[in-house]
C-alpha positions, -999 to +999 in steps of 0.1 A: +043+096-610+021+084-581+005+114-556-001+108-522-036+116-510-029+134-476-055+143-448-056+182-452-056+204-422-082+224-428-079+250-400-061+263-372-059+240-343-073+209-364-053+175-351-075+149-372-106+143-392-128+118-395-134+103-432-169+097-440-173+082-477-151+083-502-167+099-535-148+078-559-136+041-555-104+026-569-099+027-604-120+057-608-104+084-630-102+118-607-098+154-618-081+178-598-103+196-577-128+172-582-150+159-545-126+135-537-146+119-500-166+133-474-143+144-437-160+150-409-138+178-385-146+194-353-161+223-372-183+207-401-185+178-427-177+191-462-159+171-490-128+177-497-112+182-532-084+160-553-051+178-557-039+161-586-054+144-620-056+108-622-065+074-613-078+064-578-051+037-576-054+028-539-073+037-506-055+033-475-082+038-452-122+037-461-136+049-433-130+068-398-105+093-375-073+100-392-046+123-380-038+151-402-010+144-424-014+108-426-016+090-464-053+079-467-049+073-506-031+073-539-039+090-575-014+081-603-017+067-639-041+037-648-020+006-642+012+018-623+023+000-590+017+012-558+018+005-522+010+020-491+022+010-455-009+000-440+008-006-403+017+033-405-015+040-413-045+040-383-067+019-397-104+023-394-123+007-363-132-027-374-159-049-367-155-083-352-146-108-378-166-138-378-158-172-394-173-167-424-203-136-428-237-156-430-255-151-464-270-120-472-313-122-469-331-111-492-367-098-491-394-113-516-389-083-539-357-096-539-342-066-521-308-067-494-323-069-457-306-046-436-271-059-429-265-063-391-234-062-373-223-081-338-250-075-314-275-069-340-267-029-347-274-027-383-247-015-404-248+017-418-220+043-426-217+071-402-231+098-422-263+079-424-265+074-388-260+106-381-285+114-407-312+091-394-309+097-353-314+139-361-343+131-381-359+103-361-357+075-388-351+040-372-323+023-397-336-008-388-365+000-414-346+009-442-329-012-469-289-007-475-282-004-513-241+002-502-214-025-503-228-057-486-263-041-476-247-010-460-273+017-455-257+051-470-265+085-468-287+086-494-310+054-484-324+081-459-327+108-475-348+082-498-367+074-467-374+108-454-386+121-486-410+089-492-438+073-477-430+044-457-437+006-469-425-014-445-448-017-411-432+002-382-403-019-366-410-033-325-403-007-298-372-011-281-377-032-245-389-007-218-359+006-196-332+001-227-313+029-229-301+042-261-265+054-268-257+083-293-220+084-299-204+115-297-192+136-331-165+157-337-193+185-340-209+176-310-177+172-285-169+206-301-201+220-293-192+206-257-159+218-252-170+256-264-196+256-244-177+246-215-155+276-224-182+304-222-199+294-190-165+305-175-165+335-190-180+366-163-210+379-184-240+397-178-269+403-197-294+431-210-330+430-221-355+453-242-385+456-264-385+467-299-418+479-316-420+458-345-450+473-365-425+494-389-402+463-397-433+444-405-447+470-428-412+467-446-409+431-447-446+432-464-431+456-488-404+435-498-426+406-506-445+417-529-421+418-553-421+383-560-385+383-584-369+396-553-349+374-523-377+363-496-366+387-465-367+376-430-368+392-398-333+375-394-327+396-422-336+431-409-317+417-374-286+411-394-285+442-408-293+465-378-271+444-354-240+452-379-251+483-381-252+492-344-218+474-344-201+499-365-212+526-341-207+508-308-173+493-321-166+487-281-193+456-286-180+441-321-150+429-303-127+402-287-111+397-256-074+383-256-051+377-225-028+412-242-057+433-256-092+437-262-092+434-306-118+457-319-131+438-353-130+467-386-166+450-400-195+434-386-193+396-394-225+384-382-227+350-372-265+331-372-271+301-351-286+274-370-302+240-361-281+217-384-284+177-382-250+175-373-258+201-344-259+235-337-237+257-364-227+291-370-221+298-406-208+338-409-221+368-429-189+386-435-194+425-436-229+428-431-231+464-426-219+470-466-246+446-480-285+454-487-311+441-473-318+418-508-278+407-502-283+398-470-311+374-474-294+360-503-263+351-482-289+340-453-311+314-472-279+301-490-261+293-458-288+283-438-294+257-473-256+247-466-263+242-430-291+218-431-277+201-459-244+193-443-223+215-472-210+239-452-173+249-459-151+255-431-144+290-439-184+295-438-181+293-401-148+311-397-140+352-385-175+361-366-173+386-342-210+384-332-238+365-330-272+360-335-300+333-318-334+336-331-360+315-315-387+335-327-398+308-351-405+282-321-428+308-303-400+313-276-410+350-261-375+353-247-341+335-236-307+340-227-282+328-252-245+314-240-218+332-255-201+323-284-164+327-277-140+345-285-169+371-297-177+393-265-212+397-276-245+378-284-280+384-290-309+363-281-340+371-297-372+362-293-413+361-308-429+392-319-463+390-294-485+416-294-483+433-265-508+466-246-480+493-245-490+532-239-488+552-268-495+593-269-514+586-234-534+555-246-526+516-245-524+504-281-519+466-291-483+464-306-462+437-322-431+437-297-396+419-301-379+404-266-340+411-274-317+397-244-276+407-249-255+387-231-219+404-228-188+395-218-177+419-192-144+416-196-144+432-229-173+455-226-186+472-200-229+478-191-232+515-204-220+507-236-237+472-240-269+494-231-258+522-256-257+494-280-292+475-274-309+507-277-297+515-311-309+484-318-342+495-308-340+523-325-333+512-358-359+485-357-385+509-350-378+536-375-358+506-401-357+536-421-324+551-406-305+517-415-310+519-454 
Protein backbone atom coordinates (compact mmCIF):
# COMPACT_ATOMS: atom_id res chain seq x y z
CA UNK A 1 0.00 0.00 0.00
CA UNK A 2 1.01 3.50 -1.15
CA UNK A 3 2.73 5.99 1.78
CA UNK A 4 2.36 9.40 1.65
CA UNK A 5 5.60 11.39 1.88
CA UNK A 6 4.61 14.32 4.35
CA UNK A 7 6.66 17.53 5.15
CA UNK A 8 7.82 16.79 8.76
CA UNK A 9 7.68 19.41 11.42
CA UNK A 10 10.84 19.25 12.62
CA UNK A 11 10.55 21.59 15.68
CA UNK A 12 8.53 23.65 17.85
CA UNK A 13 7.14 26.65 16.13
CA UNK A 14 8.05 25.33 12.50
CA UNK A 15 5.01 26.43 10.00
CA UNK A 16 6.89 25.26 6.59
CA UNK A 17 10.14 24.30 4.92
CA UNK A 18 11.56 24.86 1.98
CA UNK A 19 12.55 21.65 -0.22
CA UNK A 20 15.87 21.91 -1.71
CA UNK A 21 16.73 18.66 -3.86
CA UNK A 22 15.30 15.61 -3.72
CA UNK A 23 18.03 12.79 -3.10
CA UNK A 24 16.23 10.12 -5.12
CA UNK A 25 14.05 10.67 -8.30
CA UNK A 26 10.92 8.60 -9.34
CA UNK A 27 11.34 5.07 -9.71
CA UNK A 28 14.15 4.97 -7.39
CA UNK A 29 13.89 2.17 -4.82
CA UNK A 30 14.09 3.87 -1.13
CA UNK A 31 14.85 2.37 2.25
CA UNK A 32 13.46 3.52 5.29
CA UNK A 33 15.51 5.92 6.91
CA UNK A 34 17.35 6.38 3.87
CA UNK A 35 18.18 10.63 2.88
CA UNK A 36 15.12 11.06 1.17
CA UNK A 37 15.79 15.27 -0.11
CA UNK A 38 17.32 18.16 1.23
CA UNK A 39 14.63 20.93 3.45
CA UNK A 40 15.74 23.99 4.15
CA UNK A 41 13.82 25.39 7.73
CA UNK A 42 14.29 28.55 9.60
CA UNK A 43 16.88 26.78 11.71
CA UNK A 44 19.24 24.77 9.19
CA UNK A 45 19.22 22.65 5.89
CA UNK A 46 19.62 19.01 6.72
CA UNK A 47 18.09 15.99 4.76
CA UNK A 48 15.52 14.44 5.88
CA UNK A 49 14.95 10.60 6.06
CA UNK A 50 12.20 8.09 4.31
CA UNK A 51 9.75 6.60 6.65
CA UNK A 52 8.80 3.73 4.76
CA UNK A 53 10.57 1.07 2.25
CA UNK A 54 9.83 1.37 -1.31
CA UNK A 55 9.55 2.80 -4.60
CA UNK A 56 9.69 6.60 -5.24
CA UNK A 57 6.43 6.43 -7.18
CA UNK A 58 5.64 10.09 -7.44
CA UNK A 59 6.87 13.73 -6.47
CA UNK A 60 4.41 16.17 -5.85
CA UNK A 61 6.50 19.07 -5.57
CA UNK A 62 10.41 19.26 -6.77
CA UNK A 63 11.37 22.24 -5.37
CA UNK A 64 10.51 25.24 -2.85
CA UNK A 65 8.29 26.39 0.52
CA UNK A 66 5.83 23.90 1.59
CA UNK A 67 3.65 24.04 4.60
CA UNK A 68 4.19 21.42 7.10
CA UNK A 69 1.90 18.67 6.67
CA UNK A 70 1.31 18.95 3.09
CA UNK A 71 1.95 15.61 0.67
CA UNK A 72 5.18 16.35 -1.30
CA UNK A 73 5.59 12.63 -2.43
CA UNK A 74 4.66 8.99 -2.64
CA UNK A 75 6.66 5.60 -1.77
CA UNK A 76 4.77 2.37 -2.62
CA UNK A 77 5.48 -0.92 -4.59
CA UNK A 78 7.14 -0.79 -8.19
CA UNK A 79 4.23 -0.39 -10.58
CA UNK A 80 1.15 0.44 -8.38
CA UNK A 81 -1.10 3.45 -9.33
CA UNK A 82 -1.02 6.57 -7.72
CA UNK A 83 -2.08 10.09 -7.76
CA UNK A 84 -1.68 13.06 -5.94
CA UNK A 85 -3.96 16.29 -6.03
CA UNK A 86 -1.62 18.68 -7.37
CA UNK A 87 -4.23 21.84 -6.98
CA UNK A 88 -4.07 21.01 -3.06
CA UNK A 89 -0.62 20.96 -3.24
CA UNK A 90 1.45 24.67 -3.40
CA UNK A 91 3.26 24.13 -6.14
CA UNK A 92 6.81 25.40 -6.49
CA UNK A 93 7.42 29.03 -7.95
CA UNK A 94 7.68 28.66 -11.55
CA UNK A 95 9.50 30.24 -14.17
CA UNK A 96 7.88 31.98 -17.07
CA UNK A 97 6.96 29.49 -19.70
CA UNK A 98 8.03 30.39 -23.10
CA UNK A 99 6.75 29.03 -26.48
CA UNK A 100 8.95 26.45 -26.79
CA UNK A 101 12.72 26.63 -24.62
CA UNK A 102 15.39 27.51 -27.31
CA UNK A 103 18.04 24.69 -27.82
CA UNK A 104 20.41 23.98 -25.37
CA UNK A 105 24.28 25.43 -26.42
CA UNK A 106 26.83 23.59 -26.17
CA UNK A 107 30.49 24.55 -25.72
CA UNK A 108 33.22 23.03 -28.21
CA UNK A 109 34.10 20.38 -25.69
CA UNK A 110 30.72 19.59 -26.18
CA UNK A 111 29.69 20.65 -22.61
CA UNK A 112 25.91 22.35 -21.50
CA UNK A 113 26.40 26.24 -21.39
CA UNK A 114 24.91 27.60 -18.39
CA UNK A 115 21.12 27.43 -18.78
CA UNK A 116 19.53 30.93 -18.31
CA UNK A 117 16.31 31.80 -17.21
CA UNK A 118 13.94 35.11 -18.16
CA UNK A 119 16.01 38.03 -17.83
CA UNK A 120 19.17 36.20 -18.24
CA UNK A 121 19.61 34.83 -14.39
CA UNK A 122 21.18 31.59 -14.98
CA UNK A 123 19.44 28.72 -13.51
CA UNK A 124 20.69 26.97 -10.73
CA UNK A 125 18.94 25.17 -7.78
CA UNK A 126 18.81 27.09 -4.56
CA UNK A 127 21.35 25.32 -2.65
CA UNK A 128 23.87 26.14 -5.27
CA UNK A 129 23.06 29.68 -5.19
CA UNK A 130 23.28 29.87 -1.89
CA UNK A 131 26.45 27.98 -2.10
CA UNK A 132 28.08 30.18 -4.65
CA UNK A 133 26.96 33.98 -3.34
CA UNK A 134 28.75 32.84 0.44
CA UNK A 135 31.72 31.81 -1.38
CA UNK A 136 32.03 34.48 -4.01
CA UNK A 137 31.76 32.15 -7.14
CA UNK A 138 29.85 33.90 -10.06
CA UNK A 139 27.38 30.96 -11.56
CA UNK A 140 27.58 32.50 -14.58
CA UNK A 141 31.07 30.77 -14.99
CA UNK A 142 30.24 27.47 -14.19
CA UNK A 143 28.71 24.69 -16.25
CA UNK A 144 25.27 22.95 -14.99
CA UNK A 145 25.58 19.09 -15.17
CA UNK A 146 21.56 19.00 -13.54
CA UNK A 147 18.40 18.48 -15.54
CA UNK A 148 18.46 20.77 -18.56
CA UNK A 149 21.88 22.51 -17.69
CA UNK A 150 20.87 23.24 -14.04
CA UNK A 151 23.87 24.13 -11.96
CA UNK A 152 23.63 21.94 -8.64
CA UNK A 153 25.22 21.94 -5.50
CA UNK A 154 27.94 19.99 -6.40
CA UNK A 155 29.01 21.96 -9.77
CA UNK A 156 30.43 24.44 -7.07
CA UNK A 157 31.85 22.70 -4.80
CA UNK A 158 33.61 21.38 -8.23
CA UNK A 159 34.46 24.89 -8.82
CA UNK A 160 35.77 25.92 -5.50
CA UNK A 161 37.93 23.03 -5.05
CA UNK A 162 39.52 23.46 -8.81
CA UNK A 163 41.36 25.88 -10.76
CA UNK A 164 39.32 27.92 -12.95
CA UNK A 165 39.25 27.35 -16.97
CA UNK A 166 37.07 29.56 -18.16
CA UNK A 167 38.35 33.44 -18.39
CA UNK A 168 36.67 35.55 -15.67
CA UNK A 169 33.05 36.61 -16.79
CA UNK A 170 32.44 40.80 -17.54
CA UNK A 171 31.84 42.95 -14.43
CA UNK A 172 28.42 43.77 -13.87
CA UNK A 173 27.48 47.57 -15.36
CA UNK A 174 28.59 50.23 -12.75
CA UNK A 175 25.67 51.43 -10.47
CA UNK A 176 23.72 47.73 -10.84
CA UNK A 177 22.70 46.71 -7.75
CA UNK A 178 22.70 43.15 -6.78
CA UNK A 179 19.76 41.38 -5.00
CA UNK A 180 20.33 38.46 -2.48
CA UNK A 181 17.02 36.92 -1.66
CA UNK A 182 16.30 36.31 1.76
CA UNK A 183 16.59 32.51 3.42
CA UNK A 184 14.72 30.95 5.89
CA UNK A 185 18.14 31.13 7.96
CA UNK A 186 18.70 34.51 7.29
CA UNK A 187 15.08 36.07 8.05
CA UNK A 188 15.52 33.98 11.21
CA UNK A 189 18.66 35.48 11.92
CA UNK A 190 16.69 38.78 11.42
CA UNK A 191 13.76 38.25 13.47
CA UNK A 192 16.14 36.99 16.61
CA UNK A 193 18.07 39.56 16.39
CA UNK A 194 15.35 42.00 16.39
CA UNK A 195 14.26 40.20 19.55
CA UNK A 196 17.48 40.78 21.69
CA UNK A 197 18.07 44.42 20.84
CA UNK A 198 14.81 44.81 23.00
CA UNK A 199 15.98 43.09 25.56
CA UNK A 200 17.58 45.69 28.71
CA UNK A 201 21.21 44.39 28.90
CA UNK A 202 24.29 45.55 30.03
CA UNK A 203 27.60 44.45 29.61
CA UNK A 204 31.07 43.55 31.57
CA UNK A 205 34.59 43.49 30.40
CA UNK A 206 38.04 41.87 31.75
CA UNK A 207 41.43 40.52 30.92
CA UNK A 208 42.56 37.00 31.40
CA UNK A 209 46.32 36.22 31.47
CA UNK A 210 46.72 33.66 28.91
CA UNK A 211 50.35 32.42 29.37
CA UNK A 212 49.16 29.20 31.49
CA UNK A 213 46.36 28.23 28.86
CA UNK A 214 48.94 28.42 26.19
CA UNK A 215 51.42 26.39 28.00
CA UNK A 216 48.51 23.76 28.22
CA UNK A 217 47.28 23.96 24.77
CA UNK A 218 51.16 23.29 23.75
CA UNK A 219 51.03 20.37 25.98
CA UNK A 220 48.12 18.94 24.36
CA UNK A 221 49.58 19.03 21.00
CA UNK A 222 52.26 17.28 21.21
CA UNK A 223 50.54 14.27 21.40
CA UNK A 224 49.77 13.97 17.96
CA UNK A 225 46.98 10.73 18.32
CA UNK A 226 45.09 13.15 20.53
CA UNK A 227 41.98 15.68 19.31
CA UNK A 228 43.66 19.21 18.13
CA UNK A 229 42.56 21.57 21.21
CA UNK A 230 41.57 25.10 20.80
CA UNK A 231 41.35 28.01 22.81
CA UNK A 232 37.52 27.64 22.07
CA UNK A 233 38.08 24.55 23.70
CA UNK A 234 39.57 25.61 27.06
CA UNK A 235 36.67 28.60 26.73
CA UNK A 236 34.07 25.99 26.57
CA UNK A 237 35.12 24.24 29.35
CA UNK A 238 35.76 27.05 31.84
CA UNK A 239 32.61 28.97 30.78
CA UNK A 240 30.48 25.65 31.78
CA UNK A 241 32.39 25.42 34.48
CA UNK A 242 31.86 28.93 36.01
CA UNK A 243 28.17 28.21 35.02
CA UNK A 244 27.72 25.50 37.39
CA UNK A 245 28.93 27.70 40.20
CA UNK A 246 27.21 30.95 39.16
CA UNK A 247 23.93 28.96 38.25
CA UNK A 248 22.20 32.67 38.57
CA UNK A 249 24.03 33.33 34.84
CA UNK A 250 23.23 29.72 33.13
CA UNK A 251 19.65 30.82 32.98
CA UNK A 252 16.38 32.04 31.14
CA UNK A 253 14.08 34.63 31.63
CA UNK A 254 10.19 33.79 31.07
CA UNK A 255 7.24 36.17 31.60
CA UNK A 256 6.40 33.55 35.08
CA UNK A 257 9.95 32.78 36.23
CA UNK A 258 13.45 33.09 35.76
CA UNK A 259 14.45 28.85 34.66
CA UNK A 260 17.79 28.08 36.06
CA UNK A 261 19.28 25.38 33.34
CA UNK A 262 20.78 21.86 35.58
CA UNK A 263 23.91 21.73 32.87
CA UNK A 264 25.91 23.98 31.00
CA UNK A 265 24.98 23.60 27.20
CA UNK A 266 27.34 25.74 25.53
CA UNK A 267 26.43 27.13 22.39
CA UNK A 268 29.43 28.38 19.75
CA UNK A 269 28.77 30.92 17.09
CA UNK A 270 29.93 29.77 13.82
CA UNK A 271 30.26 31.45 10.44
CA UNK A 272 28.27 28.89 8.27
CA UNK A 273 27.44 29.66 4.42
CA UNK A 274 23.92 29.65 5.10
CA UNK A 275 24.72 32.28 7.91
CA UNK A 276 25.57 32.59 11.27
CA UNK A 277 24.69 29.24 13.43
CA UNK A 278 24.76 28.01 16.87
CA UNK A 279 25.24 24.34 17.02
CA UNK A 280 25.13 23.21 21.04
CA UNK A 281 27.60 21.34 23.34
CA UNK A 282 25.30 19.71 25.64
CA UNK A 283 26.82 19.25 29.26
CA UNK A 284 30.03 20.63 28.85
CA UNK A 285 31.00 20.81 32.29
CA UNK A 286 30.97 16.64 32.44
CA UNK A 287 33.16 16.22 29.29
CA UNK A 288 37.19 16.55 29.06
CA UNK A 289 39.05 18.76 27.51
CA UNK A 290 39.85 15.75 24.55
CA UNK A 291 35.65 15.46 24.51
CA UNK A 292 35.16 18.75 24.02
CA UNK A 293 37.30 19.33 21.08
CA UNK A 294 36.02 16.26 19.57
CA UNK A 295 32.33 17.56 19.77
CA UNK A 296 33.82 21.21 18.67
CA UNK A 297 35.61 20.24 15.39
CA UNK A 298 32.73 17.83 14.49
CA UNK A 299 30.08 20.46 14.72
CA UNK A 300 31.85 23.16 13.46
CA UNK A 301 32.56 20.35 10.28
CA UNK A 302 28.56 20.08 10.30
CA UNK A 303 28.32 23.80 10.21
CA UNK A 304 30.29 24.63 7.33
CA UNK A 305 29.21 21.86 5.45
CA UNK A 306 25.54 22.59 5.80
CA UNK A 307 24.82 19.03 7.81
CA UNK A 308 23.80 20.23 10.79
CA UNK A 309 20.73 18.45 12.47
CA UNK A 310 18.19 20.49 13.99
CA UNK A 311 18.58 19.13 17.37
CA UNK A 312 22.42 20.31 16.94
CA UNK A 313 21.26 23.74 17.55
CA UNK A 314 18.51 23.07 20.04
CA UNK A 315 18.64 23.55 24.36
CA UNK A 316 21.71 26.18 24.80
CA UNK A 317 21.61 28.19 27.63
CA UNK A 318 24.81 30.16 26.82
CA UNK A 319 26.89 31.29 24.31
CA UNK A 320 30.06 31.76 23.05
CA UNK A 321 31.56 34.45 20.15
CA UNK A 322 35.09 34.12 19.45
CA UNK A 323 36.64 36.61 17.08
CA UNK A 324 39.94 35.92 18.23
CA UNK A 325 40.84 34.22 14.93
CA UNK A 326 40.11 37.56 12.77
CA UNK A 327 42.56 39.59 15.06
CA UNK A 328 39.43 41.43 16.64
CA UNK A 329 40.99 42.64 20.25
CA UNK A 330 37.40 43.05 21.56
CA UNK A 331 33.51 43.40 20.85
CA UNK A 332 30.31 43.26 22.19
CA UNK A 333 28.15 40.33 21.22
CA UNK A 334 24.09 40.61 20.93
CA UNK A 335 22.32 38.29 22.93
CA UNK A 336 21.22 35.14 21.95
CA UNK A 337 17.70 34.80 23.34
CA UNK A 338 16.11 33.19 25.40
CA UNK A 339 19.80 32.48 27.04
CA UNK A 340 20.37 35.58 29.56
CA UNK A 341 23.95 35.41 28.93
CA UNK A 342 26.77 35.71 26.28
CA UNK A 343 30.32 36.05 25.99
CA UNK A 344 32.36 37.90 23.44
CA UNK A 345 35.81 37.12 23.21
CA UNK A 346 38.50 38.43 21.72
CA UNK A 347 42.63 38.10 20.38
CA UNK A 348 45.17 37.20 22.80
CA UNK A 349 47.75 40.51 22.31
CA UNK A 350 50.51 40.78 24.34
CA UNK A 351 50.03 43.33 26.52
CA UNK A 352 52.85 45.48 29.40
CA UNK A 353 50.88 44.47 32.64
CA UNK A 354 52.67 44.92 36.25
CA UNK A 355 53.77 41.87 37.74
CA UNK A 356 55.53 41.43 41.49
CA UNK A 357 56.33 45.39 40.99
CA UNK A 358 57.57 45.16 37.36
CA UNK A 359 55.86 45.46 33.86
CA UNK A 360 56.15 42.08 32.05
CA UNK A 361 54.88 41.41 28.38
CA UNK A 362 51.86 39.02 28.70
CA UNK A 363 49.57 37.30 26.34
CA UNK A 364 46.06 38.82 27.50
CA UNK A 365 42.34 37.73 26.52
CA UNK A 366 39.61 40.79 26.02
CA UNK A 367 36.31 38.89 27.49
CA UNK A 368 33.12 41.30 27.18
CA UNK A 369 29.64 39.59 28.95
CA UNK A 370 26.73 41.00 27.78
CA UNK A 371 23.72 40.11 30.32
CA UNK A 372 20.31 40.34 30.32
CA UNK A 373 19.33 42.28 33.35
CA UNK A 374 16.24 41.03 33.68
CA UNK A 375 17.45 37.66 34.69
CA UNK A 376 20.69 38.50 36.27
CA UNK A 377 21.77 41.17 38.10
CA UNK A 378 25.74 43.08 37.85
CA UNK A 379 27.31 41.49 41.10
CA UNK A 380 26.68 38.15 40.00
CA UNK A 381 27.47 38.65 36.23
CA UNK A 382 30.84 40.18 37.71
CA UNK A 383 31.16 37.12 40.29
CA UNK A 384 30.89 35.16 37.16
CA UNK A 385 33.44 36.88 34.66
CA UNK A 386 36.00 36.72 37.28
CA UNK A 387 35.86 33.00 37.79
CA UNK A 388 36.33 32.99 34.36
CA UNK A 389 39.45 34.74 34.91
CA UNK A 390 40.46 32.74 37.31
CA UNK A 391 40.27 29.51 35.79
CA UNK A 392 41.96 30.57 32.69
CA UNK A 393 44.90 31.69 34.45
CA UNK A 394 45.52 28.89 36.77
CA UNK A 395 43.45 26.17 33.95
CA UNK A 396 44.61 23.85 36.49
CA UNK A 397 41.59 24.23 38.88
CA UNK A 398 39.07 23.27 35.98
CA UNK A 399 40.55 19.64 35.34
Amino acid sequence: MASEVKLPRLGQGMESGTIVKWLKGEGDPVEKGEPLYELDTDKVTQEVEAEASGVLLKIGISEGEVPVGRTIAVIGEAGEEVSLDQEAEPAPKEEPKQAAPPPQQQDENGRPEPVAQAGGRVKASPLARRIARERGIELSSLRGTGPEGRIVAEDVERAEAAPAAAPAPAAAPVGEAERRELTSIRKTIARRLTEAWQIPVFQLQLSADMTRVNALLARLREDENAPKTTVTDVLTKVCATALMRHREVNAQWTDEAIVLAPTANVGLAVAAPQGLVVPVIRGAERLTLAEIATARADLVTRSREGRLQRADLEEGTFTISNLGMFGVESFTAVLNPPQAAIVAVGAAVDRAVPLDGELAVRPMLTLTGTFDHRAVDGAPAAAFLQTLKELLEEPGLML
